[in-house]
N, C-alpha and C positions, 0 to 999 in steps of 0.2 A: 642616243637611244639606249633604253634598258631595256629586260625583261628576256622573252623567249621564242621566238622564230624560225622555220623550218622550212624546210623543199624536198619535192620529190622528185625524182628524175626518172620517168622508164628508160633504162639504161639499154633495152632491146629495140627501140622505136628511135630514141635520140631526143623525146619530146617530153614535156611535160605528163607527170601522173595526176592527172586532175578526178579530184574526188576521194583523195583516199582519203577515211576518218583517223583523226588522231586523237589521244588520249593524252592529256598532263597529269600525272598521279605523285602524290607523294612517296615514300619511303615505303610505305605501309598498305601500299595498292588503293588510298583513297582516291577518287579521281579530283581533281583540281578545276580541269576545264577539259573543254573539247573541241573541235572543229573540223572543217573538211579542209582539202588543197581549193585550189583555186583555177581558174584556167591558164595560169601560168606557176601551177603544182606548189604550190605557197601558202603558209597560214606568216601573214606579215607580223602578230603577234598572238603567241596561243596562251599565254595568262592572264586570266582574270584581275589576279590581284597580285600585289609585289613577290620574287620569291625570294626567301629568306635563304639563309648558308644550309645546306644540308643536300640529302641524296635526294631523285626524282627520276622516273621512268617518262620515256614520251614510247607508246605504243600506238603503231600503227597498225590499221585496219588491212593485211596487203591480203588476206585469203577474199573480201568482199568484192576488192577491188579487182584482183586476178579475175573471179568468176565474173563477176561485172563486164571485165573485156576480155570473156572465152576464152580464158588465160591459164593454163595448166599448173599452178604454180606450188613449189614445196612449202613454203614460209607462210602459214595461214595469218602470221604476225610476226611484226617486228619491234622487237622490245630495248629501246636502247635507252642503258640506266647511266647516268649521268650526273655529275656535284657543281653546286652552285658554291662559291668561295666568295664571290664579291653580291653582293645584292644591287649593287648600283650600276652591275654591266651587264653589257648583253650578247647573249648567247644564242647562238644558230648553230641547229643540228640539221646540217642536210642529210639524205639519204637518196643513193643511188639504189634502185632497185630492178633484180632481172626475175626471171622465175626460179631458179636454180644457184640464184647468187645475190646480197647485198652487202653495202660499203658505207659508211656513215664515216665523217670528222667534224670536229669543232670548228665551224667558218668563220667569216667575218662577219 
């Protein structure tokens, strides 16, 4: 599998964050593609088209989503910038997310 894949975790609940918008942008704030989570907090691939070596932001929507579930939250987004090095691998950025706190790493 190539390309680019993500999860969200409500880290306050234990469950999936289903629904939160994400943004794939290049370097340069263009956006790339988009998509939501899913009912099990997952966009199974969020680009469109191949991505090439270079830098790339995946921003999430998490102030829509807090308000969305009466949710008090600091982090009205979450911007996590990130390098592609192989174009033929793939890459999964989870993020655990609370109101007052988030954790992202490189997964499998």
């Amino acid at each position: 599998m190539t390309g680019l894949s993500t999860h969200v975790l409500d880290a306050t609940s234990g469950s999936p964050a289903v629904g939160v918008e994400v943004s794939l942008q290049d370097a340069s704030g263009t956006e790339l593609s988009s998509g939501r989570t899913d009912s099990d907090g997952r966009i199974g691939q969020v680009n469109d088209e191949p991505l090439v070596p270079g830098i790339y932001h995946l921003v999430f929507d998490t102030g829509s989503w807090f308000a969305d579930n009466d949710v008090k939250g600091f982090y009205p987004e979450v911007d996590i910038c990130f390098e592609v090095d192989d174009p033929d691998g793939h890459y999964h950025v989870p993020v655990l997310l609370s109101p007052f706190a988030y954790s992202t790493y490189r997964g499998s």
